[in-house]
Structure formats: structure tokens, C-alpha cells
C-alpha positions as a Markdown table, in Angstrom:
| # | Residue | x | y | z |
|---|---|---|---|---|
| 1 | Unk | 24.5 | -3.1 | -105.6 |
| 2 | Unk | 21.8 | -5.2 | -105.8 |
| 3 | Unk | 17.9 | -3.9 | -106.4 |
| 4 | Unk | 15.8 | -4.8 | -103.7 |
| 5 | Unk | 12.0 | -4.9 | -104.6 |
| 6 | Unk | 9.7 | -2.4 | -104.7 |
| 7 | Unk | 9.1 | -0.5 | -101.3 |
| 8 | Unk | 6.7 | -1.1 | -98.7 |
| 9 | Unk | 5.2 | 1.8 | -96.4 |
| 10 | Unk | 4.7 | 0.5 | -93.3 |
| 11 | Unk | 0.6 | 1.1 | -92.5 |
| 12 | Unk | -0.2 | 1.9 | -88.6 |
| 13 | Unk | -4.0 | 0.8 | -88.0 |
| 14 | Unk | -5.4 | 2.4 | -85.0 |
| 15 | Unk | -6.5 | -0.2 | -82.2 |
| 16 | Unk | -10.1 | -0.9 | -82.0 |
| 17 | Unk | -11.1 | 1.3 | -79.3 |
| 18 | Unk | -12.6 | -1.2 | -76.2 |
| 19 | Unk | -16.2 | 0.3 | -74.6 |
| 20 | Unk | -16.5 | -0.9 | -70.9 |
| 21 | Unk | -19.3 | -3.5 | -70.8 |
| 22 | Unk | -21.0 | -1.4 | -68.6 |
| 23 | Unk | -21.1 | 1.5 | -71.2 |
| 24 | Unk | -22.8 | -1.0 | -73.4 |
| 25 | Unk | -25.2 | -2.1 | -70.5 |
| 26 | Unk | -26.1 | 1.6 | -70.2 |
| 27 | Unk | -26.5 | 2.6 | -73.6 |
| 28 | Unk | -28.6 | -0.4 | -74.4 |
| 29 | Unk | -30.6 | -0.9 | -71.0 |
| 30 | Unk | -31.4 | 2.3 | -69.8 |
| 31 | Unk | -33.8 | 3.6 | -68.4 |
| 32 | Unk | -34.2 | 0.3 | -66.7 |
| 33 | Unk | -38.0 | -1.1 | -66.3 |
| 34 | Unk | -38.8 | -3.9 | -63.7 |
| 35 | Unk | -42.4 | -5.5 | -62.3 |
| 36 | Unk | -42.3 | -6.0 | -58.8 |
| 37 | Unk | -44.8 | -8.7 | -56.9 |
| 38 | Unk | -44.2 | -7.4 | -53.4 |
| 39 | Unk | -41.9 | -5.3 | -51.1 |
| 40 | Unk | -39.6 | -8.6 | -50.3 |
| 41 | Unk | -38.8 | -8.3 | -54.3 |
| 42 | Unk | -38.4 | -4.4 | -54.1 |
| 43 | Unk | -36.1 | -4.5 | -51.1 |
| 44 | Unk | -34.0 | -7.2 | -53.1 |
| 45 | Unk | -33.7 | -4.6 | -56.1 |
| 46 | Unk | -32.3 | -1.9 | -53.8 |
| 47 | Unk | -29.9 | -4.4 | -52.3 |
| 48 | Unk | -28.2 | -4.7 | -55.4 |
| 49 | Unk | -27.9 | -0.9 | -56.2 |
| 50 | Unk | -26.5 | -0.6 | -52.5 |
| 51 | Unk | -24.3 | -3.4 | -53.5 |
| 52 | Unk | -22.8 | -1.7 | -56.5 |
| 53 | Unk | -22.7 | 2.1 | -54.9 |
| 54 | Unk | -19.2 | 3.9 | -54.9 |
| 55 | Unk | -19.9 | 7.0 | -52.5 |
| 56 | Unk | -21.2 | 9.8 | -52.8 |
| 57 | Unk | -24.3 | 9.1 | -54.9 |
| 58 | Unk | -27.6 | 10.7 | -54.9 |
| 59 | Unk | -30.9 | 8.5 | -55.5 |
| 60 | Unk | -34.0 | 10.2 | -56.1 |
| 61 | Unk | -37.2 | 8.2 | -55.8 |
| 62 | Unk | -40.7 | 9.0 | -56.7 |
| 63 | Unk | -43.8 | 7.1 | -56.4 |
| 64 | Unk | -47.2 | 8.0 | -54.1 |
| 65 | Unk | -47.6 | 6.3 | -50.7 |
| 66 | Unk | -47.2 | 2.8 | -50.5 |
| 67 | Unk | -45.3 | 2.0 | -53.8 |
| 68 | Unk | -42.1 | 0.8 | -51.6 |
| 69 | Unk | -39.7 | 3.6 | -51.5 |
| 70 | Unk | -38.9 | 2.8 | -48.2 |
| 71 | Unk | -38.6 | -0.9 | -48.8 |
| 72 | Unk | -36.2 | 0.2 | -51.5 |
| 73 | Unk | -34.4 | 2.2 | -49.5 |
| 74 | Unk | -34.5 | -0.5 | -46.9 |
| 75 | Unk | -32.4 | -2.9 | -49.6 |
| 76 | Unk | -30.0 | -0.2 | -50.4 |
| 77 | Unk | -28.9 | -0.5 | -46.4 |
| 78 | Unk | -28.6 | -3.8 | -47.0 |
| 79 | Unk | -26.6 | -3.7 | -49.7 |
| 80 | Unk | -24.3 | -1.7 | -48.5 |
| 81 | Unk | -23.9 | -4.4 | -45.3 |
| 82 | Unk | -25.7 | -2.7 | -42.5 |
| 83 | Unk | -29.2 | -4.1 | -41.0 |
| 84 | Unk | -31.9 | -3.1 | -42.7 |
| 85 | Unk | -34.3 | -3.5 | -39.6 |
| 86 | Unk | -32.9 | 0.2 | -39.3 |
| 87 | Unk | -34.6 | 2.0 | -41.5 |
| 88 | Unk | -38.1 | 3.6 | -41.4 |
| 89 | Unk | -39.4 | 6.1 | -42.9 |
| 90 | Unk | -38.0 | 9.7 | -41.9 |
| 91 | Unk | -41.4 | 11.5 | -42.4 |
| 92 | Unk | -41.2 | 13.6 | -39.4 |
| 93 | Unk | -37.6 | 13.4 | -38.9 |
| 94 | Unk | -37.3 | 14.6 | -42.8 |
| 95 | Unk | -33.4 | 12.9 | -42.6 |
| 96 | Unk | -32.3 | 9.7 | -40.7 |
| 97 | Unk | -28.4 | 8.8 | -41.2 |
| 98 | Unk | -27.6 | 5.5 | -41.3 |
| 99 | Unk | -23.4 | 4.8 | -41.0 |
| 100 | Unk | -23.8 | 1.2 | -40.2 |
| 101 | Unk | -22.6 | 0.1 | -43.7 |
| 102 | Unk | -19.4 | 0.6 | -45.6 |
| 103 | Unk | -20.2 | 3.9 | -46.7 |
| 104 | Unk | -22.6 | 6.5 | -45.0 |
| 105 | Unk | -26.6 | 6.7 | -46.0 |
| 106 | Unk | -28.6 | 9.9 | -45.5 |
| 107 | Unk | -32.2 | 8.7 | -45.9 |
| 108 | Unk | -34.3 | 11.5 | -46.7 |
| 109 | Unk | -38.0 | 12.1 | -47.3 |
| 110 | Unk | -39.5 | 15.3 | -48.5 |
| 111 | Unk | -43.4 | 14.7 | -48.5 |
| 112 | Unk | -44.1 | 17.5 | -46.2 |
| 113 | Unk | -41.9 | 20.1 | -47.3 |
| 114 | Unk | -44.1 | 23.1 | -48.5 |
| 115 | Unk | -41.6 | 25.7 | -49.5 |
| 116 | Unk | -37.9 | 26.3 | -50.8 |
| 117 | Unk | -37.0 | 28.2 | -47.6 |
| 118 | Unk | -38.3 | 24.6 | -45.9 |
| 119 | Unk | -36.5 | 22.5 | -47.8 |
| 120 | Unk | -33.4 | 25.0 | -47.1 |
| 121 | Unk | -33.5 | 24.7 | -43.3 |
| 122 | Unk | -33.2 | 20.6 | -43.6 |
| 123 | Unk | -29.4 | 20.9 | -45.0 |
| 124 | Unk | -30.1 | 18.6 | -47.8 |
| 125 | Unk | -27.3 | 19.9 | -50.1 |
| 126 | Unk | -24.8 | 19.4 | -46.9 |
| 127 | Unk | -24.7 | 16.2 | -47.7 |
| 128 | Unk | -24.2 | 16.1 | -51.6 |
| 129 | Unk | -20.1 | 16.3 | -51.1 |
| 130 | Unk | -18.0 | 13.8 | -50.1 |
| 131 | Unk | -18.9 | 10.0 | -49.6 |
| 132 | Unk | -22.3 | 10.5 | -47.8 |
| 133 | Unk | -24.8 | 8.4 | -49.9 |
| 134 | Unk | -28.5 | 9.9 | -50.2 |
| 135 | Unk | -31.7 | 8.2 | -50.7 |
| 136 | Unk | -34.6 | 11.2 | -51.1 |
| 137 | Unk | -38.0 | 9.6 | -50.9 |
| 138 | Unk | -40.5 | 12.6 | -52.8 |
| 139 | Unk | -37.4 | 13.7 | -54.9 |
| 140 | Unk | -40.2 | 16.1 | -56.8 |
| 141 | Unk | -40.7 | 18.2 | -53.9 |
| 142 | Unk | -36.9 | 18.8 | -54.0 |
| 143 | Unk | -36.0 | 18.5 | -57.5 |
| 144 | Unk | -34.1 | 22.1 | -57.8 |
| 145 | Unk | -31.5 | 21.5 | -55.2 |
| 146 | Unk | -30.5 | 17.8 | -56.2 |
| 147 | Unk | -27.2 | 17.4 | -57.9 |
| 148 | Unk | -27.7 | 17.3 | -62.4 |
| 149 | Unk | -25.8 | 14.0 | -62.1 |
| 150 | Unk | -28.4 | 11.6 | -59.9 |
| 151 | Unk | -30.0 | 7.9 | -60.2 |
| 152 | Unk | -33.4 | 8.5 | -60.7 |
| 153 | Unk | -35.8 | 5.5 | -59.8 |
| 154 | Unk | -39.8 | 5.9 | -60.0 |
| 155 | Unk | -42.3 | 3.5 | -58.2 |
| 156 | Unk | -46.1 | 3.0 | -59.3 |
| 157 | Unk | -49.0 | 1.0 | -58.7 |
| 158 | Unk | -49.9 | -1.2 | -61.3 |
| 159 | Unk | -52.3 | -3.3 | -58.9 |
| 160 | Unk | -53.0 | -4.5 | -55.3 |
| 161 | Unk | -49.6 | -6.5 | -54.8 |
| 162 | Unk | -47.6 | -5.4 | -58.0 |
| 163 | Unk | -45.5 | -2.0 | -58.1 |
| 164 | Unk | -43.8 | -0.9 | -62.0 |
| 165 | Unk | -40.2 | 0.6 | -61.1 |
| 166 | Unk | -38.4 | 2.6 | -63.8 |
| 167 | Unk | -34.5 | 3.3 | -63.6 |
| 168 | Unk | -32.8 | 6.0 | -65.2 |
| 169 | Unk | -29.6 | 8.2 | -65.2 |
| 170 | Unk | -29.1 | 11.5 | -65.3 |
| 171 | Unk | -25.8 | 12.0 | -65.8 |
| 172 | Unk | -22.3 | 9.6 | -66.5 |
| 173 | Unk | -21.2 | 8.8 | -62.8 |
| 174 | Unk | -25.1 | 7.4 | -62.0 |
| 175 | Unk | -25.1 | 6.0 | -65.5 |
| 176 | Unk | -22.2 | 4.0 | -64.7 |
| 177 | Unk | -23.4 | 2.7 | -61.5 |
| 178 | Unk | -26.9 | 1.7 | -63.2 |
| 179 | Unk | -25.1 | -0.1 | -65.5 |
| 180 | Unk | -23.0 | -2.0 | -62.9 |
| 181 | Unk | -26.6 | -2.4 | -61.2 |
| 182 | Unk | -27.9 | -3.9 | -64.1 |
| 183 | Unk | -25.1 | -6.5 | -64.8 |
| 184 | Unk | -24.8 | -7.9 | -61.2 |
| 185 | Unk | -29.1 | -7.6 | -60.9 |
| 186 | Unk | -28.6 | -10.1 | -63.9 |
| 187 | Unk | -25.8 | -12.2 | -62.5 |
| 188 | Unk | -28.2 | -12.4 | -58.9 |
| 189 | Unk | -31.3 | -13.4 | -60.7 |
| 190 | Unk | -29.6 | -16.4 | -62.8 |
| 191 | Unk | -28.2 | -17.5 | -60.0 |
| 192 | Unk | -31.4 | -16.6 | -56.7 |
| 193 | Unk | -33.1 | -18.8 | -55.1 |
| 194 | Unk | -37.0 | -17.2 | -55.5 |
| 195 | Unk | -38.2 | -14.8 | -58.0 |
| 196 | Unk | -36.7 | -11.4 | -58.4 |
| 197 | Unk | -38.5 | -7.8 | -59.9 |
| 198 | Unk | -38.9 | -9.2 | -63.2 |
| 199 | Unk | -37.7 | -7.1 | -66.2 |
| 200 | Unk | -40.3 | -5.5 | -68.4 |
| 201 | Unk | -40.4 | -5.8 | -72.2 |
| 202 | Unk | -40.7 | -3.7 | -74.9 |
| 203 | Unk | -43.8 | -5.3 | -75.6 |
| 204 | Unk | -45.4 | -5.2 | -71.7 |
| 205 | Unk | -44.3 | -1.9 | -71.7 |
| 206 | Unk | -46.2 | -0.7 | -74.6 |
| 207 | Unk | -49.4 | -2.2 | -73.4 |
| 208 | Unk | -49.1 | -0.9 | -69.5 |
């Protein structure tokens, strides 16, 4: 019987493990900082998000009066393909529904609720379940009844025509569609005819 050579054990690697591009995108990206130059640009940035939205989302927008939340909101409509000449802003109403799109928007805003027990009697948290989509303009008058897993987006003046919006996540499902957000939002802006919010740097956003 002939000798063979000296034995070989057989070595298994483990595969690389593959992160989703978006995980990258939100790891690296977030929170997201833009400039926008007027409410046509804003409305175009919530077009995208709309565009990108699964169900079931909750976006919670700050800023004070006249920073665009509405125009943002107005984009998100459009984004998810109804008419945006539909929205306006539910001050008085507290909550319009929009179900024009492919998914359902409840557009909420919360500037004059006073009181817990207020904010109780609007049925906000009905709509947190299911595929119902909500958009709550003066998310800080609500903050302890919105769900821990929520896109965050916060609108400020920076001058007469020009608005700073920040992006953030608060949780891996909103993270995710930020990230998505963020990928197509760079896809649209190589590709768009016209300006777009532009993207802040580091640098512009350590001197603002």
C-alpha cells in the first residue's frame, strides 16, 4: 500500500458577511443635513421620502411657523402619487386624511394642543398601527405619545428665502427608510432638471 502525502485539513472560511447598501447609507449619512432655497425645493425633498415610504411610518417635524412643514408634507403626498394641491395645513382641523395615494396619510398638526388630556381626545395613537402613514407638524407638543421608532426631520430659518432641514432616525425601520431616502434623493439630484435642497457639509455645518 502506497503512502500518500502528508494530510490536508480541509479549512471552512466563513463568507464575508454583505451589509445592505442602505445600512452603509445610514451609518455614514445620518442624521441627514440639507439647505433649502425655497418651499418648491422643500416640497421636492418630501417627495422623495413619500416616494421611498413602506406603510405605516411616523414622521415627526419640528420647525417654528413658516419653515415649510407643510410644504414638506405637501411633497410627501406627492410622493406617494396623490395631488398635492390637497393638502393644507390642519391647524384647526388638528388631523386631515389624505387616502388619495398608494398608502394612507394622516396629516397632523399639534400647534394648539395645550394638554395631554387634549392631545388624548384627537386619537393620534389610533393611527400608529397598520399602514396609515403620519406626518405630525409640532411633533414637540406630542413627543410622549409618538412611537420610539420615528423619522425625525427639523426645519429652521437660516434667512429670508433659505430653511436648514436636519434628518434623523430614531430607531431601525425609519433608519432604513432614511437610508433608502438618501440613495434615491442622490440618484434624483444627479439626474433633475433645477436645483435640489442642497446637502450641507461638515464644514458649512460647523460654521452655521
Amino acid at each position: 500500500m502506497r503512502s500518500g502525502g502528508p494530510l490536508r485539513h480541509s479549512v471552512t472560511r466563513p463568507a464575508k458577511t454583505q451589509h445592505p447598501v442602505a445600512r452603509r447609507v445610514l451609518t455614514s449619512r445620518l442624521p441627514w443635513k440639507l439647505v433649502s432655497t425655497s418651499h418648491q425645493y422643500t416640497t421636492r425633498l418630501g417627495y422623495v421620502i413619500g416616494h421611498v415610504l413602506r406603510g405605516g411610518e411616523t414622521i415627526a417635524i419640528y420647525g417654528p411657523l413658516g419653515a415649510g412643514k407643510t410644504a414638506l408634507v405637501r411633497g410627501i403626498v406627492q410622493g406617494l402619487g396623490a395631488s398635492p394641491t390637497v393638502v393644507s395645513s390642519p391647524t384647526f382641523v388638528v388631523i386631515r386624511e389624505y387616502d388619495q395615494g398608494r398608502l394612507p396619510l394622516a396629516h397632523m398638526d399639534l400647534y394648539r394642543i395645550r394638554s395631554p388630556r387634549e392631545l388624548e381626545s384627537t386619537g393620534l395613537t389610533e393611527y400608529f398601527s397598520g399602514q396609515t402613514v403620519t406626518a405630525i407638524e409640532w411633533a414637540d407638543k406630542g413627543l410622549f405619545a409618538l412611537p420610539q421608532d420615528r423619522i425625525e426631520i427639523a426645519l429652521d430659518h437660516r434667512a429670508a428665502r433659505i430653511r436648514t432641514i436636519q434628518l434623523s432616525a430614531t430607531g431601525p425601520q425609519s433608519g432604513k427608510i432614511l437610508a433608502l431616502a438618501h440613495m434615491h434623493y442622490s440618484k434624483t439630484s444627479r439626474g433633475h432638471q433645477g436645483p435640489l435642497p442642497r446637502v450641507l457639509s461638515r464644514e458649512t455645518t460647523t460654521r452655521s
